[in-house]
N, C-alpha and C positions, 0 to 999 in steps of 0.2 A: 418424435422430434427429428430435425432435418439432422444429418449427420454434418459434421463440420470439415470442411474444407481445407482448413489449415493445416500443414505440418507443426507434428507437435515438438518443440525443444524440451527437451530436457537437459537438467545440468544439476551440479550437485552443491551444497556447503558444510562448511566442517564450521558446529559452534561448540567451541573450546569441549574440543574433543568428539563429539556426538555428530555424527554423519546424515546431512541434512540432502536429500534428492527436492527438485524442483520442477515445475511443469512453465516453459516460456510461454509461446505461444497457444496457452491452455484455452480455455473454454470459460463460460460462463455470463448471465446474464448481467446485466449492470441499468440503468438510470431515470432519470425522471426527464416532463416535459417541462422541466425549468427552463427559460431564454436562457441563452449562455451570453454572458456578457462580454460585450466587442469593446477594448478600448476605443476611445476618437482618435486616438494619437500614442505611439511614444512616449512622446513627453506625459501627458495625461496618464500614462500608466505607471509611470515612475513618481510622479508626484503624490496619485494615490496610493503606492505602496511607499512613500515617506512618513507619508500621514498617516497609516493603520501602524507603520513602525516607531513612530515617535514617544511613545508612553511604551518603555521598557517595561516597565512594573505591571500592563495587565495585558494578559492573550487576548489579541484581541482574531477576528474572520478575515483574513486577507478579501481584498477588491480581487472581488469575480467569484468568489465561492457563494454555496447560498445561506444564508444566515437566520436556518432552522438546523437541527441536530440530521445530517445528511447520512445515505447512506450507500451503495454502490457495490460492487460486483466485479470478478474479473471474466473477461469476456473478449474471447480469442477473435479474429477476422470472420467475417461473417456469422457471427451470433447475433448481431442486434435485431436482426429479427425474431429470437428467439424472448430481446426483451423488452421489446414491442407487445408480445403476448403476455409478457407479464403480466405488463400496464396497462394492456386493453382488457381482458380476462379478471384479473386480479385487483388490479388498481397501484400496482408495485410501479410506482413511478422512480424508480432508482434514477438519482444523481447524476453515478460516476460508471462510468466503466473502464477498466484498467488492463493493459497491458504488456505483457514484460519485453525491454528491450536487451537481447543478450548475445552471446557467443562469441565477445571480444573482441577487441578493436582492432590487432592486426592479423587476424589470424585466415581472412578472406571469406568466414563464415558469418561476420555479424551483420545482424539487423539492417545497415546499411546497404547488404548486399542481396535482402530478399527479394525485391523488386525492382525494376530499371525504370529511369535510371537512380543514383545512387541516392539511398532516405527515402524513394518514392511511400516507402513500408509506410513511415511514420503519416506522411500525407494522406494517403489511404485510408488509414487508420483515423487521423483527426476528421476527415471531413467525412467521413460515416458515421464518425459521433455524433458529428456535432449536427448531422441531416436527419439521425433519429431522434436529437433531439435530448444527448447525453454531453455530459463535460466528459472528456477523454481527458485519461491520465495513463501516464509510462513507469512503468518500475524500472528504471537504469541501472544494468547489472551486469555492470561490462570490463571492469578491470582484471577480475578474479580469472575471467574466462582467456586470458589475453594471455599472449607470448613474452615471456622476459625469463630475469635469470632468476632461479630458481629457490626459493625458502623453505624447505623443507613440510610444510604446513600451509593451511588455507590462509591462513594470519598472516606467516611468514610470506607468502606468496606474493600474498596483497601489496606489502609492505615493502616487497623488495625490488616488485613490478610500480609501484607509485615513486622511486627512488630511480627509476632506470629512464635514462634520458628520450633512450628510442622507442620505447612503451609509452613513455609521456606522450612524445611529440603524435604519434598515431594517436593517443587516448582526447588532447585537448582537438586535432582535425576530426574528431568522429562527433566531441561533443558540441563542436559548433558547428557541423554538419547538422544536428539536431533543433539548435539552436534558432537554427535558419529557417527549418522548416517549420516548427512551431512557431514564429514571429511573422510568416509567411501565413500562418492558419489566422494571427492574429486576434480571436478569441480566446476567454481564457484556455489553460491544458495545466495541468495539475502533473508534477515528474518528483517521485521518491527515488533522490539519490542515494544510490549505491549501499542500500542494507547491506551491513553487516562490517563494510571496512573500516566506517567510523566505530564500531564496537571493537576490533583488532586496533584499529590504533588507540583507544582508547586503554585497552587492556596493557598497552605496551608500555604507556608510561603513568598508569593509576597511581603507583605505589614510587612517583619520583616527581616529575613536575606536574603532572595531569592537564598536559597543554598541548594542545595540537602544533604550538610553534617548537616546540622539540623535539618533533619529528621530520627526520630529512626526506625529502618527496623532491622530484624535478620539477623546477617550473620555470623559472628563467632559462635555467640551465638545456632546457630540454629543446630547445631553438624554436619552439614557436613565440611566431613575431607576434600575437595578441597577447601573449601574457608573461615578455619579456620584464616587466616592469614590476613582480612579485615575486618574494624571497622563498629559496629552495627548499620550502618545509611544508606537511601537512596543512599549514594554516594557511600560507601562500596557497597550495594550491585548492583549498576551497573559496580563497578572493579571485581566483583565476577562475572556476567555475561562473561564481557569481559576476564577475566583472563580462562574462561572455554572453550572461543571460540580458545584462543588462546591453549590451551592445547588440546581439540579436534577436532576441527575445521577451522584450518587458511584457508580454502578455504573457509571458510561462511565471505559474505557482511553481517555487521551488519548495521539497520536503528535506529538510536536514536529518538522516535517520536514527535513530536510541534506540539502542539494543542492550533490551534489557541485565543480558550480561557484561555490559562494557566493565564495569567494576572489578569484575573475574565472580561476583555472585550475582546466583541467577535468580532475579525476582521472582519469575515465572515458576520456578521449580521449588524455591528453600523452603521448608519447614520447621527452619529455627524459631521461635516462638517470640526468640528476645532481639532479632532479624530489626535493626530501625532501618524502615524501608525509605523514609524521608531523608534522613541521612546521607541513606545510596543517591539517591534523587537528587541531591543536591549536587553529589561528588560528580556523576553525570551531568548536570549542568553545567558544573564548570568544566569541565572539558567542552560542550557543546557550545559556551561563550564564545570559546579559543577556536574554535573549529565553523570562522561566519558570525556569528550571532550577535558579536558584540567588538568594538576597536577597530572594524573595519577603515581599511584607509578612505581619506573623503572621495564621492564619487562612489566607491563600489556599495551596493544594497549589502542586506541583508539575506538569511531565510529566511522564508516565509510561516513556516508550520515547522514541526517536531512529528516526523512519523515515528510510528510505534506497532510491532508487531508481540502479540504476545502469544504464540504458540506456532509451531512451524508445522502442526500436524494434528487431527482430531485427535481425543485425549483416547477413544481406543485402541489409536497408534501407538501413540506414547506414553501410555500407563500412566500418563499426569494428567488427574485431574483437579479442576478446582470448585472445590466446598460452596455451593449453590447458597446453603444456610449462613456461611459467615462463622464455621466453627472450627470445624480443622483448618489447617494450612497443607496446601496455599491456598485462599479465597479470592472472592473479586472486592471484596472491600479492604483487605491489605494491597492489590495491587493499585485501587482507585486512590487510595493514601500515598502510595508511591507516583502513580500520576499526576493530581495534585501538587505532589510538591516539585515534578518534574517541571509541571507548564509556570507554576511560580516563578523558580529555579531561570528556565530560558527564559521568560516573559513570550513565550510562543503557548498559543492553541497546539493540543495535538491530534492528530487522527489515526486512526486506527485502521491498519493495513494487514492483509493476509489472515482475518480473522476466522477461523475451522468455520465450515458450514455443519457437520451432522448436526441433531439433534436427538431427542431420547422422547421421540412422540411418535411417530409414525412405525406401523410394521417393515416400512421399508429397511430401516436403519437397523440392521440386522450384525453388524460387524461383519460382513462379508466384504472383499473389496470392492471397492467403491463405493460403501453403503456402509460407512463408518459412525459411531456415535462419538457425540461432544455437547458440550453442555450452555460454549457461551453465545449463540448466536439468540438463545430462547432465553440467559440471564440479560443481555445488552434490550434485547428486546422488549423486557418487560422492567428494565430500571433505565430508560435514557435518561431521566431526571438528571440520577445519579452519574451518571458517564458527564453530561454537559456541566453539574456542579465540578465534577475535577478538572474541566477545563479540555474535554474532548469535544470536538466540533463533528465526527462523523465516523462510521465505520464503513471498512470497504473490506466485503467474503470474499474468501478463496481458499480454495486448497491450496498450504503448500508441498505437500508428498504424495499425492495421490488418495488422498480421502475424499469424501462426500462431497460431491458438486449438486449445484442448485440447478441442474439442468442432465440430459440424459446422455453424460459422458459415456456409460458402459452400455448405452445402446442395448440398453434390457426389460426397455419397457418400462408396464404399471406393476409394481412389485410388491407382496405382500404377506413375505414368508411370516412362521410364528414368531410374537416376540419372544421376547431372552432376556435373562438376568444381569445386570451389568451394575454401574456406579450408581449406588443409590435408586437402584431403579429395577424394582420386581415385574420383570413382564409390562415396566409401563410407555411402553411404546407399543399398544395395541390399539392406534388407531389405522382404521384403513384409509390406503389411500386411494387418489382417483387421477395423480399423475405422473406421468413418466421422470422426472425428476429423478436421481440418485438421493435426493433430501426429502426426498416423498412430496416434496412440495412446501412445504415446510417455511422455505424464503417468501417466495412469492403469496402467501397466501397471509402470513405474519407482518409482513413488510407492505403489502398492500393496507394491510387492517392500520397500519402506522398513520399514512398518508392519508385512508378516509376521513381518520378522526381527528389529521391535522396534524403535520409536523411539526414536533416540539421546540418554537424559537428558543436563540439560543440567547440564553438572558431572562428567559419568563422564569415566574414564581413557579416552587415545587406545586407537582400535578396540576396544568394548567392543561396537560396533553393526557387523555386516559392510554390506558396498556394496552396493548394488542392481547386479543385475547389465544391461546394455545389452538382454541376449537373452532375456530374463526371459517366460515363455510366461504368458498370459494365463489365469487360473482360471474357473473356469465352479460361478461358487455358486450360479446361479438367477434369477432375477428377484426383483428390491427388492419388499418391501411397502412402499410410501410412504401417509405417514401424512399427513391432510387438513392444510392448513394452516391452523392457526390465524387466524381472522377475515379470509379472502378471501387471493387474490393480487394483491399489486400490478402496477399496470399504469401506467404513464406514459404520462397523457392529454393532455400537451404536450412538444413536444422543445424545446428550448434552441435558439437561435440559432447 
């Protein structure tokens, strides 16, 4: 496979306590030949995201997503050819493909400043999506990385840089630098703000008012003139955010992010037995109300979706795994209970971002680096039912720490060591593979089988869609035509710290 072009960022996050590394401009293939939908207008965009927000009480598909169970990839500057071959080879007509935007707003290293002139990145980036023929989407992750006065902690950090006047004023010019440019792309683009800060402010006041308006944040205060007009706390300034998307951007999905330790317990990890995970779900939602969702002043939107990452790392990284059978704890039918009552809770759809690629099929998947095992890409895979009954509309793979990419990150070829004994799993990842993949292939060969047999809308009766099968033999359509991209490819001509 082509080696990839990009520089790669890296940057780290601390989740209550647990030291999290990350790859920005990482790799990976991402989406489908779905038309991306072009509003007519502004106005038109705003009207039909009034009307998908109007009925609080049920999640419904924001205008311009597509309204089967979707699914997507992250996938660094010049990979879409790589998932072109998916699609053409395979039949993996992935969605989405995502990219992370980072390395902080004043610090002379972010995103804005990979390309000339200033945001070029992001345009780059959208019209190469959108010429392969994928919805682009941005992970926004920019504040943590930014310069201000100092909190001891990633929390504290966040918390005391969203408080700090001249951190503001650079954070709201960088985000309507963004703004601009995606309003400018004017097709939908799909942007998960800021994992992980709504989970620290959230932690900060769980156990007092669990409201984003009681937390102090600059926003007035911070002297930019767009979002002079909203009060100096947490909640102001997620009306500031949205007030900006709506002024340059009604074509941008916004994602409000849930982490799942916002509470200070961690869905993803507990094994308390007597754990009522609806409960947590609820207590999260009402902070996510406070934070966008819900009392907005007239005039400013909403968010659009409830991102949701459940694991920052294949489970052979992080020794958590989750019970495939629905026996021990943790499992995926306690966390789809917890999801459930999450999308209730906001009245938002959620998706599913940064979800581990390994799997425990392939002899690739050896626990070596890069070639990590994990268990949910092969459970999501064979229960979407399940996932769209709680109210999830799509998953989008990724490594978040350096585990198993669905393309041939470690540049090692077709790989086929002996399997091994791991979670629930004697030697049974003793299938060979036949592609250079770090996932053996595993994505695109699963994800293809998805699409042949029909994307599971999202609303149909259970099994209306059959399963991908594990053993699913690889189709041979030919080599992709890939189509030029649209005004260059981006390149990131600085990495982040």
């Amino acid at each position: 496979m082509a080696s990839n072009s990009a520089a790669r960022q890296t940057f780290s996050r601390r989740r209550r306590g647990a030291y999290w590394s990350r790859a920005s401009a990482l790799i990976v293939p991402a989406l489908l030949l779905l038309a991306l939908a072009t509003c007519s207008s502004p106005t038109a965009c705003a009207m039909g995201r009034a009307a998908e927000q109007s009925n609080s009480q049920r999640a419904t598909v924001p205008v311009g997503l597509p309204t089967h169970f979707s699914f997507g990839l992250m996938s660094a500057p010049g990979t879409s050819g790589a998932l072109n071959d998916m699609r053409a080879k395979n039949g993996a007509k992935w969605d989405f493909r995502y990219q992370y935007l980072a390395a902080g707003v004043n610090t002379g290293n972010g995103w804005a400043t990979w390309n000339s002139p200033a945001g070029q990145f992001a345009t780059y980036y959208l019209d190469d999506s959108a010429a392969n023929g994928y919805i682009p989407a941005f992970v926004y992750y920019m504040l943590l990385q930014s310069n201000g006065p100092g909190g001891n902690s990633e929390g504290g950090n966040d918390l005391a840089y969203l408080n700090s006047p001249s951190t503001m004023y650079a954070y709201y010019a960088d985000w309507t630098l963004l703004m601009q440019k995606v309003g400018a792309f004017k097709k939908t683009a799909l942007i998960v703000v800021e994992p992980d800060l709504w989970g620290f402010m959230e932690q900060s006041v769980t156990h007092s008012s669990n409201s984003a308006a009681s937390i102090p944040a600059s926003v007035a205060s911070s002297g930019a003139a767009d979002v002079k007009a909203y009060p100096n706390t947490a909640q102001g300034f997620a009306w500031a955010l949205l007030h900006l998307r709506d002024k340059y951007a009604p074509n941008a999905v916004l994602a409000l992010h849930s982490s799942a330790w916002g509470s200070t317990i961690d869905v993803g990890s507990n094994k308390d037995s007597s754990l009522n995970v609806a409960s947590i779900a609820a207590r999260d939602a009402q902070f996510l109300r406070s934070a966008g969702l819900a009392g907005n002043p007239q005039g400013v939107s909403t968010f659009d979706l409830v991102s949701a990452d459940i694991a920052d790392r294949d489970s052979a990284q992080s020794g958590n795994w989750w019970d495939p059978t629905n026996k021990a704890l943790p499992n995926f039918t306690r966390y789809l209970t917890y999801a459930s009552a999450l999308a209730s809770g906001t009245g938002r759809s959620l998706m599913l971002w940064q979800v581990p690629v390994g799997n425990q099929y392939f002899d690739t998947e050896n626990n070596s680096a890069g070639h990590t095992q994990d268990n949910k890409a092969q459970y999501i895979l064979s229960h979407v039912a399940d996932f769209a009954r709680a109210g999830i509309i799509g998953t989008l793979f990724g490594p978040g720490n350096s585990g198993s990419h669905a393309f041939d990150a470690k540049n090692d070829g077709v790989t086929n060591p002996a399997p091994i004994s791991t979670f629930q799993c004697d030697r049974c990842n003793n299938h060979t593979s036949s592609y250079a993949d770090d996932d053996g292939g595993y994505l695109r060969i699963n994800v293809g089988q998805y699409y042949k047999y029909g994307a599971y809308a999202l609303g149909s009766a259970p099994g209306t869609t059959p399963a991908p099968t594990d053993a699913a033999s690889p189709s041979t359509t030919g080599t992709p035509t890939i189509r030029p991209c649209a005004g260059g490819t981006p390149t990131a001509t600085k990495a982040p710290a």
